[in-house]
N, CA, C and O atoms as CSV, one atom per row, in Angstrom:
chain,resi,resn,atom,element,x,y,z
A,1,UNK,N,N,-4.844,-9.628,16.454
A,1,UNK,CA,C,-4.701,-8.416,15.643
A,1,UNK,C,C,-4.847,-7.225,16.578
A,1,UNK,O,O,-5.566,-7.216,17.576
A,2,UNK,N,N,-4.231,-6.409,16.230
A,2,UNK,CA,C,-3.886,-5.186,17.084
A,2,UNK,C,C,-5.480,-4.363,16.691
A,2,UNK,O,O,-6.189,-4.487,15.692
A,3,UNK,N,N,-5.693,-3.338,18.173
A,3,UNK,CA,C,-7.086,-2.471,17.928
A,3,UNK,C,C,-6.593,-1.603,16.886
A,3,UNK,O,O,-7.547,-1.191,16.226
A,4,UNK,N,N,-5.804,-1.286,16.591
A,4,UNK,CA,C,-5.327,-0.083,15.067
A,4,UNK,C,C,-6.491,-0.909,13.934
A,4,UNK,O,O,-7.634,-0.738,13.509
A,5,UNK,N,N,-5.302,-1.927,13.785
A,5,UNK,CA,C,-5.990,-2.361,12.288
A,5,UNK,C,C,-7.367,-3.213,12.185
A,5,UNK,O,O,-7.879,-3.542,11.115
A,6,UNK,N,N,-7.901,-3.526,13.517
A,6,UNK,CA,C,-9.056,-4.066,13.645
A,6,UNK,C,C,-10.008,-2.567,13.334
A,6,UNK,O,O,-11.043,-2.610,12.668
A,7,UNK,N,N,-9.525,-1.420,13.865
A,7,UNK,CA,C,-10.018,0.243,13.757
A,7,UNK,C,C,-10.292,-0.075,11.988
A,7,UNK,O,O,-11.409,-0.265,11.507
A,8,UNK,N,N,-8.659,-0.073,11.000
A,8,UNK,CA,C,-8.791,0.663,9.939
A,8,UNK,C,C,-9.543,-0.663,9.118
A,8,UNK,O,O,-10.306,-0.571,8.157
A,9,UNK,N,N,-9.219,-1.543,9.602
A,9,UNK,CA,C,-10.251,-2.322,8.546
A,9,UNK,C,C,-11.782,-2.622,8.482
A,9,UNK,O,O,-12.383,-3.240,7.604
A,10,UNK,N,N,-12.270,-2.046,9.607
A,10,UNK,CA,C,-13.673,-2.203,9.848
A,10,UNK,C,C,-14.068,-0.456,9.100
A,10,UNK,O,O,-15.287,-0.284,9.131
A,11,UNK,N,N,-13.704,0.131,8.806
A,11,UNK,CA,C,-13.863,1.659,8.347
A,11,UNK,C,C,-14.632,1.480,7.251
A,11,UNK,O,O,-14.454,0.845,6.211
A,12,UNK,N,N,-15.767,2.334,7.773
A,12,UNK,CA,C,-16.654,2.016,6.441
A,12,UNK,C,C,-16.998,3.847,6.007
A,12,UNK,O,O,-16.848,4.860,6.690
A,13,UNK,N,N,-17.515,3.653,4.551
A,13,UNK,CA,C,-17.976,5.212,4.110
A,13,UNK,C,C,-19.320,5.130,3.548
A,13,UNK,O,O,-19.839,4.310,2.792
A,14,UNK,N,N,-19.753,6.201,4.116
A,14,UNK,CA,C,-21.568,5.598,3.580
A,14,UNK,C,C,-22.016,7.777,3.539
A,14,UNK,O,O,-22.919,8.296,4.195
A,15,UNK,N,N,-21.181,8.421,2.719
A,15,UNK,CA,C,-21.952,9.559,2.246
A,15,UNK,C,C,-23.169,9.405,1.697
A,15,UNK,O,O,-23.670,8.479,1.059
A,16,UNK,N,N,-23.686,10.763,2.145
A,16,UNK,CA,C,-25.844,10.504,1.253
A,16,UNK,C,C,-25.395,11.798,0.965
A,16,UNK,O,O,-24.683,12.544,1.637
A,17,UNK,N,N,-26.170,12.035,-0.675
A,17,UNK,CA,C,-26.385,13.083,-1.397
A,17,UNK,C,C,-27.529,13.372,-1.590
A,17,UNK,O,O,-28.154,12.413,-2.043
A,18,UNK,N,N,-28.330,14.586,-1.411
A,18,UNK,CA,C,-29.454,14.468,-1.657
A,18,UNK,C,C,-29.259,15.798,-2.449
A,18,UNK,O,O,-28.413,16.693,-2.471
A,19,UNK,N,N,-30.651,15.465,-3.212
A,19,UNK,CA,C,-30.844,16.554,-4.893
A,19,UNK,C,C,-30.443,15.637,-5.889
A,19,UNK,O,O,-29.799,14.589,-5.827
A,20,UNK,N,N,-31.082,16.401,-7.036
A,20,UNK,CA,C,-30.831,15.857,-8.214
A,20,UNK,C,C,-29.617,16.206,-8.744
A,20,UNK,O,O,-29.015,17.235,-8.435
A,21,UNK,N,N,-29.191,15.296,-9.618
A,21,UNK,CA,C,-27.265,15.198,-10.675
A,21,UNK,C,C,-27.832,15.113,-11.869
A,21,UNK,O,O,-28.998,14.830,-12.146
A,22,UNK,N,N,-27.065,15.339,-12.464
A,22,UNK,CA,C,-27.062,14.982,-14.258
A,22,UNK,C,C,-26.758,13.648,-14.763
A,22,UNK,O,O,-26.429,12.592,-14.224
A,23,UNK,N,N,-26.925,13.939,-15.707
A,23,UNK,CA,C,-26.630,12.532,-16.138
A,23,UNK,C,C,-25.115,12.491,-16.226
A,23,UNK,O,O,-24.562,11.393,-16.163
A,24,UNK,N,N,-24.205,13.906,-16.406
A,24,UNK,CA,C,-23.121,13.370,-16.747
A,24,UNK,C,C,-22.564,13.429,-15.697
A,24,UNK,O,O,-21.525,12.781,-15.822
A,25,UNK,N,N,-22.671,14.000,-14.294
A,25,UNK,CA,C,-22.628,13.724,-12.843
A,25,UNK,C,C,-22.596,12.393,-12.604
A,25,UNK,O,O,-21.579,11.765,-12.307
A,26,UNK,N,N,-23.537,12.007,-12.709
A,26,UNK,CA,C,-23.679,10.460,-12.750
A,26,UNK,C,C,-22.706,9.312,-13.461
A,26,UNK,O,O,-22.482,8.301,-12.796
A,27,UNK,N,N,-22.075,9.438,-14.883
A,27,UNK,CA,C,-21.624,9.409,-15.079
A,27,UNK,C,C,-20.378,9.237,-14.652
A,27,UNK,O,O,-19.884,8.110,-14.635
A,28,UNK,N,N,-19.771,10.210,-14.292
A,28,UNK,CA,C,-18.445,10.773,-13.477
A,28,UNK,C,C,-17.983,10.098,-12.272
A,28,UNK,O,O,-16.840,9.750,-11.974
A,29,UNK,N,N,-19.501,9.927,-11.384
A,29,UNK,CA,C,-19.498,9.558,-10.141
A,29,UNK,C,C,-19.364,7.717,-10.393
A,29,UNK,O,O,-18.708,6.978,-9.658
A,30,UNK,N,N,-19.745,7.505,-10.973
A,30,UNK,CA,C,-19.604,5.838,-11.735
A,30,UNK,C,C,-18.018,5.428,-11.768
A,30,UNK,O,O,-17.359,4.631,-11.101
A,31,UNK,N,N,-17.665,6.410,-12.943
A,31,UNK,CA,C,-16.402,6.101,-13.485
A,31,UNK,C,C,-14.964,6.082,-12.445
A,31,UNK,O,O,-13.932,5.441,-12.644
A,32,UNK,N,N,-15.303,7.071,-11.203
A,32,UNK,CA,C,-14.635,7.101,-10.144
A,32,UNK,C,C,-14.679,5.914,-9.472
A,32,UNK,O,O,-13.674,5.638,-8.817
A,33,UNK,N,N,-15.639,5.098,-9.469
A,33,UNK,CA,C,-16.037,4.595,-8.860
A,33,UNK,C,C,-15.548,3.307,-9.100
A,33,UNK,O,O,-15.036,2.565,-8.262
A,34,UNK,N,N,-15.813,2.979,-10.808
A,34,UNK,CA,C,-15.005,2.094,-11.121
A,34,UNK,C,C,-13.568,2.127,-10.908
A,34,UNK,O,O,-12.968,1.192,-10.378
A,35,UNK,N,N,-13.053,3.106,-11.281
A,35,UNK,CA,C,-11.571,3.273,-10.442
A,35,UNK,C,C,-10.542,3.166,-9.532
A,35,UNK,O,O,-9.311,3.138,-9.525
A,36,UNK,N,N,-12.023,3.087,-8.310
A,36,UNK,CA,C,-11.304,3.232,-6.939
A,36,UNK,C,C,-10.603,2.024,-6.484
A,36,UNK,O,O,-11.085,0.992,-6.950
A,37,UNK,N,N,-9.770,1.896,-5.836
A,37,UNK,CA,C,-8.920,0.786,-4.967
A,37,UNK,C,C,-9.766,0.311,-4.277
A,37,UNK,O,O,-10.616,1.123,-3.912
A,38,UNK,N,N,-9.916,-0.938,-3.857
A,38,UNK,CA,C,-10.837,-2.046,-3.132
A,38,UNK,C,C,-9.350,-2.587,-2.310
A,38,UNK,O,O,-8.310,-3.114,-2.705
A,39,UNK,N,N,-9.854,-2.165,-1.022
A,39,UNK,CA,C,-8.390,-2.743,0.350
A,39,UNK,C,C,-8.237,-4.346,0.529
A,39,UNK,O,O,-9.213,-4.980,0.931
A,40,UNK,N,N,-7.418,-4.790,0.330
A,40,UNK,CA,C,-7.280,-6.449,0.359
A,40,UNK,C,C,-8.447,-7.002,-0.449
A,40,UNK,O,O,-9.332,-7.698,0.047
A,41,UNK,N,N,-8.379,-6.613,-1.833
A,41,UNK,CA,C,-9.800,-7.044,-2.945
A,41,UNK,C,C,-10.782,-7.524,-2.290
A,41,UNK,O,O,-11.023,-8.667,-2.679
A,42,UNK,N,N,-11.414,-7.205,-1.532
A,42,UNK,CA,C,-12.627,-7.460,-0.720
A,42,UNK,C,C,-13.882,-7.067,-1.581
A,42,UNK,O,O,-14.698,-6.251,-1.151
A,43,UNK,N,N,-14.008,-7.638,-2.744
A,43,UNK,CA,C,-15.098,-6.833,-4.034
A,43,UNK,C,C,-16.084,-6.961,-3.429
A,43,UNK,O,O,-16.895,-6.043,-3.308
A,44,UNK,N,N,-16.271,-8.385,-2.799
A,44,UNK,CA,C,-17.709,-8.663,-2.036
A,44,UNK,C,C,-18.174,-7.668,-0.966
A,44,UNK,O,O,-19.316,-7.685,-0.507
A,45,UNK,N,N,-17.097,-6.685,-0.548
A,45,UNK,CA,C,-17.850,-5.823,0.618
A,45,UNK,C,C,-18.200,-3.991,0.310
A,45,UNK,O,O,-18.551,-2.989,0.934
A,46,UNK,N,N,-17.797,-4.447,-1.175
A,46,UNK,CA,C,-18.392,-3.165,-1.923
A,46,UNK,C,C,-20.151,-2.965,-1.817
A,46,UNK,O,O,-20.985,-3.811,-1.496
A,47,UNK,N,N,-20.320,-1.762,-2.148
A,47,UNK,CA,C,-21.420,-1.314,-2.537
A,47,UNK,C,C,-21.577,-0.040,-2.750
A,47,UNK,O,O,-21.174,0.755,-1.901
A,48,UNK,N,N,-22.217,0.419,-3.970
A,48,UNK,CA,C,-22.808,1.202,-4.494
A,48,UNK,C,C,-24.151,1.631,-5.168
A,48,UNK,O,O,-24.517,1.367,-6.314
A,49,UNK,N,N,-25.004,2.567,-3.920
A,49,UNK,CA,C,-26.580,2.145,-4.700
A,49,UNK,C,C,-26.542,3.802,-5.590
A,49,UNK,O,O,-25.718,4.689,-5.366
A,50,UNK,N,N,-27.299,3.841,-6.270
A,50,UNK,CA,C,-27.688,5.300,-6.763
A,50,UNK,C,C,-29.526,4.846,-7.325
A,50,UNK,O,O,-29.954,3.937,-8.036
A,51,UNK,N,N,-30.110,5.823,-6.692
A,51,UNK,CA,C,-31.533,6.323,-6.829
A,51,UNK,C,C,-31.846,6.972,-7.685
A,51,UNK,O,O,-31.629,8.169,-7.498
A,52,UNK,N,N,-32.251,6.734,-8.525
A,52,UNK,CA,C,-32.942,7.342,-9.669
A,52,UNK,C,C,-33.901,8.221,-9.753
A,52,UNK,O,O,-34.118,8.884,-10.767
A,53,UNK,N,N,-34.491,8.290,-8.791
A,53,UNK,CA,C,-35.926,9.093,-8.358
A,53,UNK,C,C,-35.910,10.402,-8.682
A,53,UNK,O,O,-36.882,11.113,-8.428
């Protein structure tokens, strides 16, 4: 496999939010979430935590 796609498939996204959201923020941020495209259905290399604190 070529270094390109060994590049785009190892690409990971790991944003941190800090402060408090709403509930309907939360919400929102879920529903996107459920939405989003998963690259070659790889469900197992999902993740999504959210902190409640």
């Amino acid at each position: 496999m070529s270094y390109r796609f060994e590049t785009i498939f190892s690409r990971k996204s790991a944003p941190r939010f800090t402060g408090m959201i709403t509930e309907d923020e939360l919400n929102t941020i879920l529903k996107a979430a459920y939405a989003s495209l998963i690259g070659r259905a790889m469900y197992e290399n999902v993740h999504l935590t959210v902190n409640l604190q």
